[in-house]
C-alpha distance (Angstrom), angle and dihedral (degrees) to the residues before:
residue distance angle dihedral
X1 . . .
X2 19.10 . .
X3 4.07 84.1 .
X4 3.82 114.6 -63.1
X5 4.09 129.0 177.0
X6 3.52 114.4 -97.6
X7 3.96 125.8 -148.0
X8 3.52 136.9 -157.5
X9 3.42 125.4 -179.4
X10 4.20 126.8 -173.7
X11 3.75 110.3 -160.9
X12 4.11 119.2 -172.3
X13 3.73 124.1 -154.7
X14 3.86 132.1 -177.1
X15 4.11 109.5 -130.4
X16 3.70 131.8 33.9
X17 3.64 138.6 -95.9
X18 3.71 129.0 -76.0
X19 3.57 126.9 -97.1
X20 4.65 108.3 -85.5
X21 3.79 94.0 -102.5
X22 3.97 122.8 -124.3
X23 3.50 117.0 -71.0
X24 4.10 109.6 -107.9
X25 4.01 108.3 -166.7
X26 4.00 91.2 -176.5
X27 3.94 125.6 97.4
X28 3.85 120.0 -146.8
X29 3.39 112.0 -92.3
X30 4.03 93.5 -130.9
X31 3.97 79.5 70.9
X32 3.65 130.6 97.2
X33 3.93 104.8 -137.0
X34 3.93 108.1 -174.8
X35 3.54 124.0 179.4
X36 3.76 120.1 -113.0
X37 3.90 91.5 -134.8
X38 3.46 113.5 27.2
X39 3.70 91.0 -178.6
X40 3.83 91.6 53.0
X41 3.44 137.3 -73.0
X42 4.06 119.4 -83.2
X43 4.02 99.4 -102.4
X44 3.50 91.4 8.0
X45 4.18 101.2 163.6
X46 4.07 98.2 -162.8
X47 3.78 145.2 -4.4
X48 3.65 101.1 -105.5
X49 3.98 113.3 122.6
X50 3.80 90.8 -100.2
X51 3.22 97.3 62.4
X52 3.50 88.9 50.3
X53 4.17 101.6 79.9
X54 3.74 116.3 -160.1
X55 3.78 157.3 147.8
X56 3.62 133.6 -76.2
X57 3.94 106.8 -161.3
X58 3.82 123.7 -144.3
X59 4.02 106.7 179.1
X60 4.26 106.4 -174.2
X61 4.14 105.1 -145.9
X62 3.48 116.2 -67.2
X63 3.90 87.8 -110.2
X64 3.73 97.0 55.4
X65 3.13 97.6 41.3
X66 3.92 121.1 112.8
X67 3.29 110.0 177.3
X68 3.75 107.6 -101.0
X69 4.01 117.8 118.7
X70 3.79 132.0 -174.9
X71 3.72 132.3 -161.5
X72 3.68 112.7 -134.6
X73 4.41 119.8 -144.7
X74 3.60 99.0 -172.1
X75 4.11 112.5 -147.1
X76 3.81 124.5 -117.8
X77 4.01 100.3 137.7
X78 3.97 94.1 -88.3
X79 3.78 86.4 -72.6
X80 4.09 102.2 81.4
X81 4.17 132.0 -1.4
X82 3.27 120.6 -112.8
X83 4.20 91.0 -138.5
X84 3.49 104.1 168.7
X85 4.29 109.2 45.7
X86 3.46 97.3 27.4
X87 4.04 99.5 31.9
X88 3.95 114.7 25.9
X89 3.67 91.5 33.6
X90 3.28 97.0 46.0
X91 3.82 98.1 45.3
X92 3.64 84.2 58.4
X93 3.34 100.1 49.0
X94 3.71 89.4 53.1
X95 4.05 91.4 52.3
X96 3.92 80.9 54.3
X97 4.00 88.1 80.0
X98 3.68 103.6 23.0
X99 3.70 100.3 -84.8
X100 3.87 113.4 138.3
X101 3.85 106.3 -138.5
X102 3.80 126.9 -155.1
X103 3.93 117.4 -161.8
X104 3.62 112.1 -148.2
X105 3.87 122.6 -152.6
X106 3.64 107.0 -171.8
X107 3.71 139.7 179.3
X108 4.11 116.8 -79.1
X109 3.33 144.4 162.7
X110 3.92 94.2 -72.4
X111 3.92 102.2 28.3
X112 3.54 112.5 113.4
X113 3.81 108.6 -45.4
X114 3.82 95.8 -2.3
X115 3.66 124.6 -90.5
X116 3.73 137.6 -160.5
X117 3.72 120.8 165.8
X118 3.03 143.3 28.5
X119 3.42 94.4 2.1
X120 3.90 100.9 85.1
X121 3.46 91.9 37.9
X122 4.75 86.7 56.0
X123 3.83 82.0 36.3
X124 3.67 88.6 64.5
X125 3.92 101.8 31.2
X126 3.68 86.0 51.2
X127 4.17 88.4 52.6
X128 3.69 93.6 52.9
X129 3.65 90.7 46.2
X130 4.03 91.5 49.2
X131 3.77 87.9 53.3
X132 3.59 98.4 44.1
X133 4.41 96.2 48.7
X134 3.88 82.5 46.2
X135 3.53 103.2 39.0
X136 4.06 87.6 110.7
X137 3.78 84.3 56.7
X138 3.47 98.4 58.2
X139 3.82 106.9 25.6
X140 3.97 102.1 -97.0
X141 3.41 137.3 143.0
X142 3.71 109.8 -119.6
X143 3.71 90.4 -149.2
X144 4.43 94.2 43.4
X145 3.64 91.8 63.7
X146 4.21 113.8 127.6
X147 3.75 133.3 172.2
X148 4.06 115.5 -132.6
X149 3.83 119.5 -170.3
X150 3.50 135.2 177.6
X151 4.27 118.4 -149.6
X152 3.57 109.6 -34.6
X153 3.60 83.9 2.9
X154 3.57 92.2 62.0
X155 3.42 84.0 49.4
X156 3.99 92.5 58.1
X157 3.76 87.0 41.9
X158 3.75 89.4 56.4
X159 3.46 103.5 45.8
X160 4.04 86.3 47.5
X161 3.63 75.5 60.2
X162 3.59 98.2 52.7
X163 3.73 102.0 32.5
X164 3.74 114.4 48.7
X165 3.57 140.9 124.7
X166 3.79 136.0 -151.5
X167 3.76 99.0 -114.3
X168 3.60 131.7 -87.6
X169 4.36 102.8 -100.0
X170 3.68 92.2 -167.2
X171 3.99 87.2 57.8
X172 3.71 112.5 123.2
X173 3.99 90.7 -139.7
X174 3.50 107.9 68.2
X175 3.81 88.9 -145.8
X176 4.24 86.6 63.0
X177 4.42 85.0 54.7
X178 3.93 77.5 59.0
X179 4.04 116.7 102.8
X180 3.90 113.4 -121.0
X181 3.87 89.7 -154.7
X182 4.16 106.7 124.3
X183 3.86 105.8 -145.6
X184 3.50 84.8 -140.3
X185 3.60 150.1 -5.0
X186 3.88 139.4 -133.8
X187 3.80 118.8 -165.8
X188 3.33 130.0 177.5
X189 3.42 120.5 -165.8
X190 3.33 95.9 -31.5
X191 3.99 139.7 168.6
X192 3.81 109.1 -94.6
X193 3.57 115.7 160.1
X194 3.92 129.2 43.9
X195 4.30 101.6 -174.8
X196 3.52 92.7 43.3
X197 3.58 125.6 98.5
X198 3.68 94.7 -125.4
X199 3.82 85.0 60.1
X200 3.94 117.9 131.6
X201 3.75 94.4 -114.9
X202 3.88 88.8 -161.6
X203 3.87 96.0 50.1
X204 3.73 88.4 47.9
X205 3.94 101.3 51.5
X206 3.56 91.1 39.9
X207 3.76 96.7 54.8
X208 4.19 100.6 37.2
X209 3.87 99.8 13.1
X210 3.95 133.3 -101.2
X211 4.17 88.4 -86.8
X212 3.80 90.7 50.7
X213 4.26 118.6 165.4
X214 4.18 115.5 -112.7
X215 3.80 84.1 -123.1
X216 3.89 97.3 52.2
X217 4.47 85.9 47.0
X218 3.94 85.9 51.5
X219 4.03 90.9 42.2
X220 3.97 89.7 54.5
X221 3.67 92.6 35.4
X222 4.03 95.5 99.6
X223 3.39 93.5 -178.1
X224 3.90 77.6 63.7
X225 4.03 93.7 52.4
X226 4.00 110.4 47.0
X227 3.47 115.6 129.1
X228 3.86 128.7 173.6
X229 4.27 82.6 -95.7
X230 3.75 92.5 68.0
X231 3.86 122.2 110.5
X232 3.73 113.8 -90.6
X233 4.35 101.5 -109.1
X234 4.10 139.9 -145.6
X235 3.85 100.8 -147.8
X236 4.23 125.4 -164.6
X237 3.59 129.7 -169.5
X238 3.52 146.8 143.6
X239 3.64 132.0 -135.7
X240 4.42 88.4 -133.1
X241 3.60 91.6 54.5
X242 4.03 94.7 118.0
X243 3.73 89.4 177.3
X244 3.19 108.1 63.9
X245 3.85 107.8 -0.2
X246 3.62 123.4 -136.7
X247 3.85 92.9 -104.0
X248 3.65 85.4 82.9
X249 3.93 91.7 73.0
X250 3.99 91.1 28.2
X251 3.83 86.1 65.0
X252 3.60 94.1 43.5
X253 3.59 91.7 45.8
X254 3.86 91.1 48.7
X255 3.88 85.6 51.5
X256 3.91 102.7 51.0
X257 3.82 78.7 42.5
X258 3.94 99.8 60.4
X259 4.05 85.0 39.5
X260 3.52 84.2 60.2
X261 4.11 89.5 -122.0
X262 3.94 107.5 148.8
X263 3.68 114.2 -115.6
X264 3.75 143.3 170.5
X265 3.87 122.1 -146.2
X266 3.90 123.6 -174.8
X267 3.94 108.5 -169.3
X268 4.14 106.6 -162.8
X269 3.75 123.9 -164.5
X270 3.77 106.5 -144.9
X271 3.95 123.9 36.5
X272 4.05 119.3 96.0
X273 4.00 116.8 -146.6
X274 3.35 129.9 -51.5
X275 4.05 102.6 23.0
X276 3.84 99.6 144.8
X277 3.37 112.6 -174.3
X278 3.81 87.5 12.7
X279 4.40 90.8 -131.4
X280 3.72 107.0 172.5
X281 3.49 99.5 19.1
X282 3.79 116.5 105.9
X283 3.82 119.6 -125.5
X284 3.94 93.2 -4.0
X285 3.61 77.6 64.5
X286 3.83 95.4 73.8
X287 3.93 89.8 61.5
X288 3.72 91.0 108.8
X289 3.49 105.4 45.0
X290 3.89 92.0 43.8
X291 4.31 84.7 55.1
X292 3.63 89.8 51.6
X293 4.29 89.8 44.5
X294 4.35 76.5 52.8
X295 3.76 89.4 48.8
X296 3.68 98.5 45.7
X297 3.90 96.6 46.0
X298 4.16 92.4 46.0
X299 4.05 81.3 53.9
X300 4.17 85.0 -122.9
X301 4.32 74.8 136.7
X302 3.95 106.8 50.7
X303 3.74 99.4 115.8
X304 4.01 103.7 -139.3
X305 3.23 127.6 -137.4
X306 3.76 132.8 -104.5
């Protein structure tokens, strides 16, 4: 998961974190969901709908609109997606300020015929791909495209991050000629590390398997594979997230930071797991508005002109 400034902020609040809401595995039907490979995904192991990985599509109106677009990974451990607090909700929020969002519902551990990797890791190259070989098609910047995961999500997100690849040109899809590189990355408290002992043990098997090599730990480790190419990050996390502890986004902040990547981390005291948007929590709360402030000052929100 060139010198630039690097922020930190620490923000304390008073009460606790809401309750993780109930998973919702539905998309609005006002939503154009399209499939990332109509023909069938590669190592797809059935033809039930989960293992059939695809898009959600959020547009913002054409006149707010400014050209930035994220993909979302939803959380849910690598073993379910968290669709409705940390995709719908999130999507919308994002069309609140002109940012197209893209809801990605990839292969896990109990989608269709189960999957570990690499399947969410091609489910979510293949999504920033999609949205960068369409961009004209729906109104995006090819070069304001970012990847924003929550938990194992922001995992995925951060190992899209850390493990891309500038398309293949003699590909015979034009969406493989497509780069997988996010031009930058949102994570809220997400799963970082997999040999550390803050790891999220469940995240971990489910994604590489209980028996998992040392070199395939280390691999996924993104704290392990920064390098001064990797996507400048907006980082959340609070110091009562049991879970997965905040030293998952202080090592990856530490990381981006000695790669001299710029990066903004915003360390909360009160919010458990799982808050999303962080609504009703005080302080943790401000998470959104403080991404958009990051947005807006690394120009991801100038609208160009035509």
């Amino acid at each position: 998961m060139n010198r630039h400034p690097v922020l930190i902020l620490l923000f304390v609040v008073i009460v606790t974190g809401p309750a993780m809401p109930a998973f919702a595995q539905k998309a609005p039907a006002s939503h154009e969901v399209e499939q990332l490979w109509p023909g069938g995904a590669p190592g797809a192991k059935g033809e039930a709908e989960g293992d059939k990985p695809k898009l959600t599509i959020y547009l913002p109106p054409e006149a707010k609109a400014n050209g930035a677009a994220i993909v979302i990974c939803p959380g849910g451990g690598y073993g379910a997606l968290a669709m409705d607090h940390e995709g719908h909700q999130i999507a919308a929020w994002l069309n609140s300020f002109g940012v197209a969002g893209f809801i990605l519902e990839y292969r896990h551990r109990n989608s269709g015929a189960g999957y570990g990797h690499p399947a969410p890791l091609l489910d979510a190259q293949r999504a920033i791909r999609m949205v960068r070989a369409r961009s004209s098609e729906w109104g995006v910047d090819p070069n304001r495209i970012g990847i924003l995961g929550f938990s194992a999500g922001g995992h995925l997100a951060s190992t899209a991050g850390t493990h891309f690849d500038m398309g293949d040109q003699q590909a015979k899809d034009p969406i493989d000629r497509a780069s997988c590189r996010p031009d930058f990355m949102v994570l809220i408290y997400p799963v970082i590390s997999l040999v550390e002992s803050f790891t999220h043990t469940g995240s971990r098997d489910n994604l590489l398997g209980r028996q998992a090599e040392q070199k395939m730990l280390d691999l996924f480790s993104n704290e392990k594979q920064v390098t001064a190419k990797t996507p400048p990050a907006f980082l959340v996390h609070t110091w009562e997230d049991n879970g997965v502890p905040a030293e998952n986004s202080v090592y990856f902040y530490l990381a981006l930071r000695r790669a001299k990547v710029p990066a903004e981390l915003h360390l909360y005291q009160k919010g458990g797991h799982g808050f999303g948007l962080g609504k009703g929590v005080p302080g943790t709360s401000s998470w959104p508005d403080r991404c958009r402030d990051w947005m807006q000052a690394t120009a991801l929100l100038e609208k160009k002109a035509k």
